[in-house]
C-alpha positions in Angstrom: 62.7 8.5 12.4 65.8 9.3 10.3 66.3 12.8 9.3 68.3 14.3 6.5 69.4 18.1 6.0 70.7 19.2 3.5 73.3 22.4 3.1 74.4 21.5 6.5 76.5 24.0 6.6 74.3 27.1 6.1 72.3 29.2 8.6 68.6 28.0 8.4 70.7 24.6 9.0 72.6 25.1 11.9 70.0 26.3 13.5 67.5 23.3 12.7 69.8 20.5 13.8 70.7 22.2 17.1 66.9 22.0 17.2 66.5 18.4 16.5 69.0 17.1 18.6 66.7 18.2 21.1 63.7 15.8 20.0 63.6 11.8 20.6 63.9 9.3 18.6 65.5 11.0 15.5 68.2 9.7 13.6 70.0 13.1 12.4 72.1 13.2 9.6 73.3 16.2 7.1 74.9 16.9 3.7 76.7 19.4 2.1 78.4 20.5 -1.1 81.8 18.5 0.2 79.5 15.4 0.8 80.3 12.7 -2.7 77.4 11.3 -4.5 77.6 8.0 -3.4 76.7 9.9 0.1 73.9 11.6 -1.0 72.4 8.7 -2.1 72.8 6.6 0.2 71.8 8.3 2.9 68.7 9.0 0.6 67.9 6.4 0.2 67.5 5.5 3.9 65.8 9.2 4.6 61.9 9.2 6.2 62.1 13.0 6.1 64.6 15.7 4.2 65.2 18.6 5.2 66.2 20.4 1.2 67.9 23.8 2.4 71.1 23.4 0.3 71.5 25.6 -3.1 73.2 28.9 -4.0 72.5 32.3 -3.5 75.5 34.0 -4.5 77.9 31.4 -6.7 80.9 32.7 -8.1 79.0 31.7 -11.8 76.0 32.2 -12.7 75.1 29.1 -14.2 75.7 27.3 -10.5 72.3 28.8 -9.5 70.3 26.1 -12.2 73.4 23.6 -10.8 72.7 23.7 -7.0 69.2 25.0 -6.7 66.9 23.2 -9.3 69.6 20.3 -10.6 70.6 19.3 -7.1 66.4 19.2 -6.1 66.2 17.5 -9.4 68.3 14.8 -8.5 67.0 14.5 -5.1 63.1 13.8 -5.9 64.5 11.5 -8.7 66.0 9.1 -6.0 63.3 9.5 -3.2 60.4 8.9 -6.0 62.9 5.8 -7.0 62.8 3.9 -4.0 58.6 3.7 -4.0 57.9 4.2 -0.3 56.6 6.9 1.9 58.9 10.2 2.1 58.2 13.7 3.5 61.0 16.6 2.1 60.8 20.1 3.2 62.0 22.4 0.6 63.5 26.3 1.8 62.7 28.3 -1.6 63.2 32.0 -1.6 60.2 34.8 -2.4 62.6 36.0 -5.2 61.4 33.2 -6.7 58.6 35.3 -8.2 61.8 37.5 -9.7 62.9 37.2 -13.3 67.0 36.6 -12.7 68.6 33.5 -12.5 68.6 32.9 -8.7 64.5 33.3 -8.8 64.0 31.4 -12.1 66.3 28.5 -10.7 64.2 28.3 -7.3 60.7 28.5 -9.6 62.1 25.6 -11.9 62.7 23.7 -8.1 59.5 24.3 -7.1 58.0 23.4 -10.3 59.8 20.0 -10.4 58.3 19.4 -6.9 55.2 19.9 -7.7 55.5 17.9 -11.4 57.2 14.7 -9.9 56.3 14.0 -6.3 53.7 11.4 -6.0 54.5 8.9 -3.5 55.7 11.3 -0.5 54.6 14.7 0.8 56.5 18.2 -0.3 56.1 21.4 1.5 57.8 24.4 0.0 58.7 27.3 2.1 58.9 30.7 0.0 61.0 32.7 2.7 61.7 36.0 2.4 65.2 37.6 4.2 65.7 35.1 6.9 67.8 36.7 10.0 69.0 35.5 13.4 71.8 33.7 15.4 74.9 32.6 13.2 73.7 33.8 9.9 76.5 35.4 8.2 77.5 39.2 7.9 78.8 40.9 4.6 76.5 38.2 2.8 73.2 38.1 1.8 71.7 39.3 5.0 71.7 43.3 5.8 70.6 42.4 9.5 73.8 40.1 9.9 75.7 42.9 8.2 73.9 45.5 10.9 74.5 43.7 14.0 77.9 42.6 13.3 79.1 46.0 12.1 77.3 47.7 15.8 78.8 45.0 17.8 82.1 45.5 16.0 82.0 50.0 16.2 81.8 49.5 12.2 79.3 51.9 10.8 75.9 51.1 9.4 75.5 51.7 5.7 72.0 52.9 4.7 71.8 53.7 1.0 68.1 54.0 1.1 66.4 54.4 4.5 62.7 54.2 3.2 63.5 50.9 1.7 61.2 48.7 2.7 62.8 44.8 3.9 60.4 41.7 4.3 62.2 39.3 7.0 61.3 36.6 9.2 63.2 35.2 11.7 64.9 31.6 12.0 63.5 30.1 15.3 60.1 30.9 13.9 61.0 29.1 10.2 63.1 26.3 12.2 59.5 26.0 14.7 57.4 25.4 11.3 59.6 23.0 9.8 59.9 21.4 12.8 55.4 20.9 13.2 56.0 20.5 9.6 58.2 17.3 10.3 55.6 15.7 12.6 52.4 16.2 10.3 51.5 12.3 8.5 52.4 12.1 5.3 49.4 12.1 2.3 51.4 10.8 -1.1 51.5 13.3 -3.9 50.7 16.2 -1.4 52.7 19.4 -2.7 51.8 22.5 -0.4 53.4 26.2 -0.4 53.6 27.7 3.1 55.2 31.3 4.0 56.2 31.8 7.7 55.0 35.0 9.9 56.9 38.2 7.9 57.9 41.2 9.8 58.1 44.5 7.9 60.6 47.4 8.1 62.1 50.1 6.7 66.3 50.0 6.2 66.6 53.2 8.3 64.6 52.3 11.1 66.5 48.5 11.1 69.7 50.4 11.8 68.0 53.0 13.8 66.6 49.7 16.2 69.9 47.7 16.2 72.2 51.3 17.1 70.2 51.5 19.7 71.1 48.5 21.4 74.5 49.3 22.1 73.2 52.5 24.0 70.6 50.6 26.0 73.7 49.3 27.8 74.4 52.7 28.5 71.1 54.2 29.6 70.3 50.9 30.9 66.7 51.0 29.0 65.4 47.5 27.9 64.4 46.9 24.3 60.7 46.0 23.9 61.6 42.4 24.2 58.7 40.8 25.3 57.6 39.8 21.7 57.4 40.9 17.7 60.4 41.9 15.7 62.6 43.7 18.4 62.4 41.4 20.5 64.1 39.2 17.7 66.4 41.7 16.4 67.4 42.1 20.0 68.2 38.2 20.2 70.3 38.4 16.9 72.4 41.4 17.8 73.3 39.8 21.1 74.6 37.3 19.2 77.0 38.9 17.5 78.8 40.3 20.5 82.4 39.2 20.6 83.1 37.3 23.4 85.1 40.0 25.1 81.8 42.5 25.2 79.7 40.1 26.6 79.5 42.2 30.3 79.4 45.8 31.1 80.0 47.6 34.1 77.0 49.4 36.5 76.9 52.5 38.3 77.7 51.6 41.7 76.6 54.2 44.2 77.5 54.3 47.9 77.3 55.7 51.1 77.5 54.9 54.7 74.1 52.7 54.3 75.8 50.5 51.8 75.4 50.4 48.0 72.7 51.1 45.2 73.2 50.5 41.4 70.1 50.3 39.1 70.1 47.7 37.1 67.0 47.5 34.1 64.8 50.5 32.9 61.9 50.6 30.6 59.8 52.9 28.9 56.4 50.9 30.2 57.1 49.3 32.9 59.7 50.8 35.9 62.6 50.0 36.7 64.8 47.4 38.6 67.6 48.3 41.0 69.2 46.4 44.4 70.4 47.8 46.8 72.8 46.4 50.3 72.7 47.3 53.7 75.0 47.2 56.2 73.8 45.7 59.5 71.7 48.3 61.9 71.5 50.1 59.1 67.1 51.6 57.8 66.4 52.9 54.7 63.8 55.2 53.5 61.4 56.8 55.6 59.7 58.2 53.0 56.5 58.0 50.9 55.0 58.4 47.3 51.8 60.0 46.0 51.7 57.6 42.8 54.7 56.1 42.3 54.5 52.0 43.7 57.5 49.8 44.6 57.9 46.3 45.2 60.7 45.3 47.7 62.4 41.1 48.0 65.3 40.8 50.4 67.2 38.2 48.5 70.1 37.9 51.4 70.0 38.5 55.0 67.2 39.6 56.9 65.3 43.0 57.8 62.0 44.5 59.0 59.6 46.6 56.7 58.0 49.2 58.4 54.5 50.7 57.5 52.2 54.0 58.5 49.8 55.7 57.0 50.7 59.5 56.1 47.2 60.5 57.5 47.2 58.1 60.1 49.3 56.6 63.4 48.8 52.5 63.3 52.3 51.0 62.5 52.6 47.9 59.8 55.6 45.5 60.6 56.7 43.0 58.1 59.5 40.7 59.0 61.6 39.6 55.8 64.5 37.3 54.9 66.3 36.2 52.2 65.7 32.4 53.2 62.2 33.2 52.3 61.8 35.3 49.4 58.3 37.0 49.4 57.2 40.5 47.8 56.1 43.1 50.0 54.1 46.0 47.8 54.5 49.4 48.8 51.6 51.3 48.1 51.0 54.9 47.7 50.4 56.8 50.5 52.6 54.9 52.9 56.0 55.9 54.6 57.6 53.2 54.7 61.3 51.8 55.9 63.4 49.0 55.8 65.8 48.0 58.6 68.8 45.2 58.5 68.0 43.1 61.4 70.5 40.7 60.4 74.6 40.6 61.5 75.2 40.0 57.7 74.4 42.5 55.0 71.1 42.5 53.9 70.6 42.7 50.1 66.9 44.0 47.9 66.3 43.8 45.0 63.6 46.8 44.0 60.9 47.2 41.4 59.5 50.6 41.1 56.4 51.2 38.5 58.1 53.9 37.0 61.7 55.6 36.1 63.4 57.9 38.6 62.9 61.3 37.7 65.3 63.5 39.7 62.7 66.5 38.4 59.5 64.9 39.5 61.0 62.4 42.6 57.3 61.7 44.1 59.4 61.3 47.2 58.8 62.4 50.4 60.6 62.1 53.4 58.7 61.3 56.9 59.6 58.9 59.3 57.7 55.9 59.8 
């Protein structure tokens, strides 16, 4: 299948070819502004899908937004309709279409042609409100760009209206459409309008979310990353770390058992930390009323130790790093564990909540 984008050199762009060039069997090729005519059609001409996301959004003249938004899709219809065959093009429009200025009258007029003119292929026009994600450009025409650039870069934030309300969605989520978009058949003279998932926020609580970032590595709390819109703000602003910021240093803490550094906290779900031990060397002897642990010796090898704090049987689990396995720690238990090893033994912890140096639920009894 041959594949043509177009404005190959924009954001929603980028980020569909890298995405293509992971699929079979396509033929990718891309245009931009610097690409002649003779180029354009040629490689029209031999196009089974195009991907139309060229087109201004903030030309130096006014009069370019007619030029490259509705003259350019003009122009490109014209010579796919031409050629009488089959065709599938995927047109990027703008919600500001609906606007009355020149850059929403010049996307209408695109749309408009679209749906006037295509009759032998299939057109599917995607009205996108702000898109936002990896290697969109700051200082632009997109205030989460702007945001996570300026926090990555100690710039400030501006927020000239924080109850501003912003309409975004973000690019893997536009680039996954297009993409299922691609691999539908084609119907001729099929013109559909599709909008992708939107996520909704206020301007003060955008830069509130991506400010916070920066002092997650601090605190060592995790975003709520598992899904919705921090998880891809979270995403984007990682992205605009220079390459110099990519790391940042733990607490190390140590003592004549080894080494402890926590590593991940969360407001839902525990904490992470790892620990070493030198050889010889038993930890804990201790036991919680709530609080639950999970323990995996990821180096060396040890001995977890059990008892009941109401009772006298002794639990003996054997672990090593050769063979990873969880051992749960439940409530109620004292509990130990013992480098049975000549090397130093190394665990990495998961405890169901946050230490609270106030509220420990720790308490010390030998095994």
């Amino acid at each position: 299948m041959k594949i043509l984008v177009t404005g190959s050199q924009g954001f929603i762009a980028k980020n569909l070819i890298v995405h293509l060039r992971a699929i079979e069997n396509l033929e990718i090729s891309s245009l931009n502004r610097d690409s002649d005519r003779s180029t354009w059609e040629n490689e029209l001409e031999q196009a089974d899908v195009v991907f139309h996301l060229a087109g201004a959004n903030r030309p130096p003249d006014p009069d370019y937004f007619m030029k490259d938004n509705y003259e350019l899709t003009q122009f490109i219809i014209d010579k796919l309709e031409a050629q009488n065959r089959p065709y599938k093009i995927i047109f990027s429009s703008s919600t500001k279409a609906a606007l009355d200025n020149p850059y929403g009258k010049s996307k209408k007029e695109a749309e408009e042609y679209i749906h006037a003119k295509v009759k032998n292929g299939t057109a599917t026009i995607y009205r996108l409100p702000g898109v936002f994600g990896k290697w969109c450009r700051p200082n632009y025409n997109s205030v989460v760009a702007t945001y996570c650039y300026n926090a990555t870069h100690n710039l400030p934030l501006e927020v000239r209206d924080p109850d501003y309300e912003l309409r975004l969605v973000y690019i893997d989520d536009v680039v996954k459409s297009f993409i299922s978009e691609m691999k539908q058949s084609i119907k001729a003279g099929t013109v559909e309008s599709k909008s992708e998932m939107e996520y909704a926020i206020h301007l003060g609580k955008l830069a509130e979310t991506i400010l916070s970032f920066s002092a997650n590595r601090k605190t060592l709390f995790l975003p709520n990353v598992g899904d919705g819109l921090e998880k891809a703000l979270y995403s984007t602003w990682l992205s605009y770390l220079p390459a110099d910021d990519f790391s940042y240093e733990l607490e190390l803490k140590t003592d004549p058992r080894g080494s402890l550094f926590e590593l991940l906290k969360t407001k839902s779900a525990g904490q992470i930390f790892l620990s070493t031990t030198l050889p010889g060397i038993t930890r804990g002897n201790h036991f919680h009323h709530t609080k639950t642990e999970k323990f995996v010796v990821i180096q060396g090898s040890g001995r977890i130790q059990f008892r009941s704090a109401i009772g006298q049987d002794l639990i003996e689990y054997e672990v090593n790093g050769a063979r990873p396995q969880v051992v749960d720690i439940p409530p109620g238990y004292t509990h130990n564990i013992t480098n049975t090893g000549e090397d130093t033994m190394i665990t990495l912890f998961w405890a169901n909540e946050v230490f609270d140096p106030q509220n420990p639920d720790t308490f010390f009894e030998k095994v």
